[in-house]
C-alpha positions as CSV (number, residue, x, y, z in Angstrom):
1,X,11.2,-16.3,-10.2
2,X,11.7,-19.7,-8.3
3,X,10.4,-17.9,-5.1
4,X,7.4,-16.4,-7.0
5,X,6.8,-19.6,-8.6
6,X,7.0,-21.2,-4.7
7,X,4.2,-19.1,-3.6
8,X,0.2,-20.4,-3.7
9,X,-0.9,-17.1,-2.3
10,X,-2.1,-13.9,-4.1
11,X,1.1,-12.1,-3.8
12,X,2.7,-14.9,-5.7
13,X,-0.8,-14.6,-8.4
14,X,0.1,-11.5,-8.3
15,X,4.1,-11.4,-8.8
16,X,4.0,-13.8,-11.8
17,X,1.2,-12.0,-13.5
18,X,2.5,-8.7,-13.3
19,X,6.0,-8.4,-13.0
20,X,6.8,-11.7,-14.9
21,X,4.1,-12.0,-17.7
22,X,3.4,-15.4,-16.9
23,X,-0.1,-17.0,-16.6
24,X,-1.0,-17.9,-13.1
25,X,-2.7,-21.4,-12.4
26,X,-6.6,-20.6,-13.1
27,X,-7.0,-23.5,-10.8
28,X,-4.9,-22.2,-7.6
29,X,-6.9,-18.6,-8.7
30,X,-10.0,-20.1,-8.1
31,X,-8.8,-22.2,-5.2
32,X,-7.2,-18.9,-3.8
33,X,-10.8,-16.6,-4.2
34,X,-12.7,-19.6,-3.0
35,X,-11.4,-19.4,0.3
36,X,-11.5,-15.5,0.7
37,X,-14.9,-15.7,-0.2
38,X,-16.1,-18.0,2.1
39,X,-15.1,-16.0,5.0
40,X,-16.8,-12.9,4.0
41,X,-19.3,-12.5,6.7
42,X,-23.2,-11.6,5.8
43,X,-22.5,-8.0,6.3
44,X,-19.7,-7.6,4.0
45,X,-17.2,-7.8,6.3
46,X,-14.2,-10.0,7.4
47,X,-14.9,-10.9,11.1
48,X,-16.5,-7.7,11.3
49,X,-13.1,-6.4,11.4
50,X,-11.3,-3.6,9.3
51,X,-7.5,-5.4,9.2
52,X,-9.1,-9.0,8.2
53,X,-11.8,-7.0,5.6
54,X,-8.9,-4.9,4.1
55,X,-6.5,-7.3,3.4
56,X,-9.1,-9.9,1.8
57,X,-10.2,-6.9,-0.3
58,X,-6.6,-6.5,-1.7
59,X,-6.5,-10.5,-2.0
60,X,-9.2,-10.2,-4.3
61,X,-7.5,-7.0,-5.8
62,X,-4.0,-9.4,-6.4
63,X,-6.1,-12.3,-7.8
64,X,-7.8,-9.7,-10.5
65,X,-11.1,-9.1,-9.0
66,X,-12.5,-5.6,-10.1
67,X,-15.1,-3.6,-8.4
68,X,-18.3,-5.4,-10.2
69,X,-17.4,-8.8,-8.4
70,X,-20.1,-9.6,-5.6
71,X,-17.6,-10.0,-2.7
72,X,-15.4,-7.3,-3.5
73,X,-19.1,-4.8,-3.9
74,X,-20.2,-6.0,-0.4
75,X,-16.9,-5.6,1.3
76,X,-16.8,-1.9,-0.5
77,X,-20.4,-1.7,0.7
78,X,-19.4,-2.2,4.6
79,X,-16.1,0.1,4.3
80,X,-18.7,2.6,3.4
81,X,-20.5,1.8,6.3
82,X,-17.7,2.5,8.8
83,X,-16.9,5.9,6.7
84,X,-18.2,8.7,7.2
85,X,-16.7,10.2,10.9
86,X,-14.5,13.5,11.1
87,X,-10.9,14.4,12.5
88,X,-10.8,17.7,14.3
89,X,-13.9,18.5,12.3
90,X,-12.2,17.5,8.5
91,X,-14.7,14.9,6.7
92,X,-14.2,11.5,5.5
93,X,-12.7,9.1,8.2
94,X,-12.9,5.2,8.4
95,X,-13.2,4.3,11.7
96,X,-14.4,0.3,13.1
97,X,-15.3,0.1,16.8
98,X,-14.5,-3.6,16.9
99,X,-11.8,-3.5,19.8
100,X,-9.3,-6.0,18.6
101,X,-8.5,-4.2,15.2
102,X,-5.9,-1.4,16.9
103,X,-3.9,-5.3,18.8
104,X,-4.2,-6.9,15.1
105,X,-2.9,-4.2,13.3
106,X,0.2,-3.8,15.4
107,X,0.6,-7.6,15.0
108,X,0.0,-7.5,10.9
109,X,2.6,-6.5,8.4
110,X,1.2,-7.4,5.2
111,X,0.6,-5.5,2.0
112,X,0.9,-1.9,1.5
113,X,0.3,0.0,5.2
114,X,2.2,-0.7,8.2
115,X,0.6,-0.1,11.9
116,X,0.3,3.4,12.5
117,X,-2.4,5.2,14.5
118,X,-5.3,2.7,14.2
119,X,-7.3,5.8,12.5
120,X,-4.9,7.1,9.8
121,X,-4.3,3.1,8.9
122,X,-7.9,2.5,8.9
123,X,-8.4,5.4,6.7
124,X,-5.5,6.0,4.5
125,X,-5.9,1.8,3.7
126,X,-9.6,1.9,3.1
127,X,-8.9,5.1,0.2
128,X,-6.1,3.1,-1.2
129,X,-8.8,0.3,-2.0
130,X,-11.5,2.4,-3.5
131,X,-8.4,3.7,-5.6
132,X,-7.4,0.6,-6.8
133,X,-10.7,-0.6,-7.9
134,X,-11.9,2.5,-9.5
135,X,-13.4,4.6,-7.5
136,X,-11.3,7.5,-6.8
137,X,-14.4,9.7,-6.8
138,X,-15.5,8.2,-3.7
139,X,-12.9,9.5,-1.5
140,X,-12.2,12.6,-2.5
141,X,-13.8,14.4,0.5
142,X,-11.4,12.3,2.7
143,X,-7.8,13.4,0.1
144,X,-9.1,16.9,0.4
145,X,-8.8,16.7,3.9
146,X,-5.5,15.4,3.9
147,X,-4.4,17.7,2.3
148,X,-5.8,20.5,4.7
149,X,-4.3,18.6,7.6
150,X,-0.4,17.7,6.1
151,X,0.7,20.8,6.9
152,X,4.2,21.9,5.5
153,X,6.3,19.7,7.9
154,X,6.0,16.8,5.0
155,X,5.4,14.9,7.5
156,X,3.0,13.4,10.2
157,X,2.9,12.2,14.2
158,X,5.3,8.9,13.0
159,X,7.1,7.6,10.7
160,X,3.9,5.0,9.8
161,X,1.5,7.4,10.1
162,X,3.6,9.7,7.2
163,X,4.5,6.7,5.0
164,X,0.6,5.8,4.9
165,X,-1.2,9.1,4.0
166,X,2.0,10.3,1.7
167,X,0.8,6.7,0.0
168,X,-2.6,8.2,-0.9
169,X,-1.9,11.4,-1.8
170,X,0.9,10.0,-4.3
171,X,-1.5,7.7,-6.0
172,X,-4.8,9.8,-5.9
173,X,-5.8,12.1,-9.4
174,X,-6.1,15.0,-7.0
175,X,-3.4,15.5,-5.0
176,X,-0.8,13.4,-6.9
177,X,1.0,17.0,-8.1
178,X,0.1,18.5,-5.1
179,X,2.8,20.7,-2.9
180,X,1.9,18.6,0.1
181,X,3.2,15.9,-2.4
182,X,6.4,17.9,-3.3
183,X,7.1,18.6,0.4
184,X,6.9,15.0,1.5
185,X,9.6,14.1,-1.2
186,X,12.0,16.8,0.0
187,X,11.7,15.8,3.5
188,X,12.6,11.9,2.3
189,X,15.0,13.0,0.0
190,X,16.7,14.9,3.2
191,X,16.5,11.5,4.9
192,X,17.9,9.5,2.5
193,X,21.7,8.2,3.0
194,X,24.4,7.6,0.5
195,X,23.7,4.1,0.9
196,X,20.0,4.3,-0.2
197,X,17.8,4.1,3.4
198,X,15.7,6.6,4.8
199,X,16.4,7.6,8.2
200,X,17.0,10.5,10.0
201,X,19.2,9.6,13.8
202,X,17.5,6.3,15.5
203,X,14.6,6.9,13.1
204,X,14.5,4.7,10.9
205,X,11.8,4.5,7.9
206,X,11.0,0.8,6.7
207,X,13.3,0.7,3.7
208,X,11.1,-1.7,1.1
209,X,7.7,0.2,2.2
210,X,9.5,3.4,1.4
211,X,10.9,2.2,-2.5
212,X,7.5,0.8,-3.2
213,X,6.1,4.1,-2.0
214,X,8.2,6.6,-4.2
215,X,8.2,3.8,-7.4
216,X,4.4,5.7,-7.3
217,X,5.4,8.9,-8.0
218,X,6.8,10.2,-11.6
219,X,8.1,13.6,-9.9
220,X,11.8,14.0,-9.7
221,X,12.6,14.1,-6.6
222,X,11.5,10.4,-6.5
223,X,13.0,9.1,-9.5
224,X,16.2,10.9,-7.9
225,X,15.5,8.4,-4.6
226,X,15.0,5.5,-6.3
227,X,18.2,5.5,-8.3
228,X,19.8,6.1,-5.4
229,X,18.3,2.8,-3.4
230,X,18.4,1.0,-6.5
231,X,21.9,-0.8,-5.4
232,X,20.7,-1.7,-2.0
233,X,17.0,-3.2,-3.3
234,X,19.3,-5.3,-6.0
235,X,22.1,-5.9,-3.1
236,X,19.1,-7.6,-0.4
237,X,18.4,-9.7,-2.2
238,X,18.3,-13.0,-0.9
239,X,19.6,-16.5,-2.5
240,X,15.8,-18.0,-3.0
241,X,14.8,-14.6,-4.8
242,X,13.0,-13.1,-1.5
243,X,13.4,-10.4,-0.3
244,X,13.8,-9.6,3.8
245,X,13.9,-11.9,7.0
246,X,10.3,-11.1,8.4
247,X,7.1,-10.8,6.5
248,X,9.1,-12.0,2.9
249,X,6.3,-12.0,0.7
250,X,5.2,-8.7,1.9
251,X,8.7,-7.5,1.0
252,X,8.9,-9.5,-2.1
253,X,5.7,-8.0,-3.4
254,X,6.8,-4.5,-2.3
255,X,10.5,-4.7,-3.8
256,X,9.7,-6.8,-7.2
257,X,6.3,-4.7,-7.6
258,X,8.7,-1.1,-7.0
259,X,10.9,-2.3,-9.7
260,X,8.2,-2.7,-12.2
261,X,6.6,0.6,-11.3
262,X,9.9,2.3,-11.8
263,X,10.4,0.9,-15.3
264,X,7.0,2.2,-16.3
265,X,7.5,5.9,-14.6
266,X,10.8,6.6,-15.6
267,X,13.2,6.0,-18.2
268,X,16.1,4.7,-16.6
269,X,19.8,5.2,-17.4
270,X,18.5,7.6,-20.4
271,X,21.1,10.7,-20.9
């Protein structure tokens, strides 16, 4: 809690809301959106930029924003505006043209999607924020497709590229009991090592992007997973209450935020 309680970003907002119970500062809140907003460009955008525009979307998201707020309706409003394109002919891409968002991406680790192939980011990220404020509808047309296109390796061109589109298809009403969901698993669960981490040779798959990932799903195969990384997420800890050596609060969110979704999906140590 004393690293949580360190933090004046929306993570932290976040953290002690959520996982802790405790009342954020209204006046840090405030402080916090103040600033988000005032960047938001005319158009709805972030710099005209899809990495800037999605992660000040979640801000808002972590500060408790819903979908009727102004900002968070014209930054919706311009990811709509860069939907729209087709992959090998399947409907319901995001795709920006701005040329620095494929550098920045590569260069970002923070929140839920780590730098894959600058389309599947783009699009997997901008379905994971209609989905969290509401409007799963929207992208269905895009899920569907994902599903088409998954395949039954359980897997995709990188380990990135999997992690982000098995992220959607967990959370999303429509394909959340899917098969394509129920491969994915059993190709993870054939990754996973005694000790807890995912890898398979010198592939290795980001270990708190992959707990946070699973603590989404209520099948099995995950809860089996989870258990079994439980020891290591408790064991990295470190002494301030982070977790990880780069990107902590990412880390922090994704391991404190996997622990709470697993206590609401699963009763644990029940016989």
């Amino acid at each position: 809690m004393d690293y949580v309680d360190s933090l004046g970003s929306p993570i932290g907002v976040y953290l002690k809301r959520e996982v802790f119970g405790k009342r954020p500062s209204s006046a840090l809140t405030n402080e916090l959106r103040e600033k988000i907003v005032a960047a938001q460009s005319e158009d709805g955008s972030w710099e005209q930029m899809f990495v800037y525009t999605a992660n000040s979307l979640w801000n808002l998201y972590l500060l408790g924003c819903d979908a009727e707020d102004p900002y968070v309706k014209k930054g919706l409003d311009w990811l709509r505006s860069i939907g729209g394109h087709q992959y090998h002919g399947l409907p319901g891409f995001f795709y920006s043209s701005n040329r620095r968002d494929p550098s920045t991406m590569r260069a970002t680790l923070y929140g839920e999607f780590g730098p894959g192939c600058s389309n599947f980011y783009q699009t997997t990220y901008a379905v994971h924020l209609f989905h969290i404020f509401g409007l799963d509808e929207e992208v269905e047309k895009t899920i569907e497709s994902y599903l088409n296109i998954w395949g039954e390796k359980g897997e995709y061109c990188g380990v990135w590229c999997t992690l982000n589109v098995l992220r959607i298809l967990i959370e999303h009403p429509l394909s959340k009991d899917s098969r394509q969901v129920e491969k994915g698993l059993e190709v993870l669960a054939e990754m996973q090592n005694r000790a807890g981490s995912w890898e398979r040779g010198k592939q290795r798959y980001p270990f708190y992007y992959t707990f946070h990932e699973l603590s989404r799903s209520s099948h099995k195969s995950a809860k089996e997973q989870l258990e079994t990384a439980l020891p290591l997420v408790l064991k990295r800890q470190n002494k301030d209450g982070s977790w990880g050596t780069k990107a902590q609060q990412t880390n922090t969110y994704l391991a404190l935020d996997g622990l709470r979704n697993m206590s609401g999906n699963f009763s644990y140590g029940a016989q």
